[in-house]
N, C-alpha and C positions, 0 to 999 in steps of 0.2 A: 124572530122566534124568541120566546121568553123561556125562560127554566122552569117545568112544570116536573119535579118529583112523583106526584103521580101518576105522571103518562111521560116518563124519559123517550127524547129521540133519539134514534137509532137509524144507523145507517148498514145494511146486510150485503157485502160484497164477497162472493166467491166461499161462501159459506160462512164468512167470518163476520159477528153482529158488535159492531161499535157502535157504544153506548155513551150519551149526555150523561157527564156527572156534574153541569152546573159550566158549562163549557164554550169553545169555539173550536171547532176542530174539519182539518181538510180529508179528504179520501182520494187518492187518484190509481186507479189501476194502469200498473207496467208490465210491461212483458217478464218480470223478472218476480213479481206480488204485487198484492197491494200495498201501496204506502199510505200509511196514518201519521199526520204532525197535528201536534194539540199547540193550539195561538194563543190559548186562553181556558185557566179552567185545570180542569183532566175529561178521562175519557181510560174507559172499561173496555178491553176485548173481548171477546169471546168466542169459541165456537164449538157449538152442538151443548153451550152451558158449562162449559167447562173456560175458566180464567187460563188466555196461550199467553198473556204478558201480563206484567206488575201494573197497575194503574199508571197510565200517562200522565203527566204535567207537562205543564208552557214551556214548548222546545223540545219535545219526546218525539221523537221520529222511530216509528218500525215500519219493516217491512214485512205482509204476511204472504210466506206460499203455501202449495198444496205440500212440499215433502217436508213439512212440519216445520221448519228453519225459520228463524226470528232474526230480526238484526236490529240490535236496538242503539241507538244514537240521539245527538241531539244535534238540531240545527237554527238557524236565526231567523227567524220569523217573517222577517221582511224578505231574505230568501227566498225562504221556503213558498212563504206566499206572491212571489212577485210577479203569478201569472192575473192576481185579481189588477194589478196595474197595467197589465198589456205584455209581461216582461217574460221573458223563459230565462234562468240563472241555472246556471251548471258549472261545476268544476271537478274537474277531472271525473266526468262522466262519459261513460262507454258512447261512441257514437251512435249506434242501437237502440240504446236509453233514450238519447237525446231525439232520435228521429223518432221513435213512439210516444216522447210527449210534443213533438212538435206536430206529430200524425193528427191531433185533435184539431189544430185548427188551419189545419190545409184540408181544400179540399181535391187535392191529388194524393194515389197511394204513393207512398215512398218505400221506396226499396233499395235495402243498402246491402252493398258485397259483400259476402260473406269475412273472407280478409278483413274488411274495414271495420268491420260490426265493433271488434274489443276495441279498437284504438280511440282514446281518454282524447275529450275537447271540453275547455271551460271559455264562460265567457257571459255575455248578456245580450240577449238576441230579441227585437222587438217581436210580438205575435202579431203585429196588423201586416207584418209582410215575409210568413211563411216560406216563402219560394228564397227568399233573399236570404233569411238565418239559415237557412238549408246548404245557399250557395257560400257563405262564413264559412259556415261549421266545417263545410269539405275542404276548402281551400286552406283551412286552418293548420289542416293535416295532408295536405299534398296531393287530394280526391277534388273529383269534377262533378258535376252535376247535369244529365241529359233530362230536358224534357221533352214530356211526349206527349203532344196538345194539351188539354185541362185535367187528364186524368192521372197521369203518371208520370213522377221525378225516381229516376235509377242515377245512385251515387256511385261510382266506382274510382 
């Protein structure tokens, strides 16, 4: 895609419209907002036209939810991005987190105890073998992993 000023791209999640200001920038929805990191460039929020954060730069990370709450940080690119290489990186992320972005490329629902949902796992977990970063992650933290045929992994 190139930078066209007078047709900026835009991307419209959960009412919130992030906008191209000359940029590269990720969106992924979690159970907790959306998160925006800018790799390149900036990138404008907004929602209902109204600016909810300062313009982004390279390495702005927010999180947007519905009960207005911003979280604004920065993170490393190669991180942040390491799913375009196959990679899921976390640290010290909620197991919940972690199984909602690993949720995208399984195709089994996962379902984590409630108990285990907070408990913090970091690490580097390949995506071409979902079931396997899943069975890491839990073991990481003293949890097992049950499957049930192709549809369903229950962590407890």
């Amino acid at each position: 895609m190139r930078h066209d000023e007078r047709n900026p791209f835009s991307v419209i999640a959960h009412g919130f419209d992030i906008q191209d200001v000359g940029t590269e920038f990720d969106v992924l929805q979690r159970s907790d907002g959306i998160r925006v990191f800018v790799s390149q460039g900036a990138v404008d929020v907004s929602r209902h036209g109204e600016a909810v954060t300062p313009t982004l730069h390279v390495g702005d990370e927010v999180i947007l939810s519905d009960d207005k709450s911003r979280t604004l940080g920065t993170d490393v690119p190669d991180i942040a991005l390491a799913w375009t290489s196959g990679r899921l990186v976390v640290e010290n992320t909620s197991l919940a987190a972690f199984s909602d972005q690993l949720q995208r490329y399984s195709r089994r629902k996962i379902v984590v105890a409630r108990m285990l949902r907070p408990r913090p796992i970091s690490g580097t977990f390949p995506l071409t073998d979902p079931d396997g970063a899943l069975t890491t992650a839990a073991a990481s933290i003293g949890a097992h992993v049950i499957f049930l045929g192709p549809w369903l992994a229950i962590v407890h």
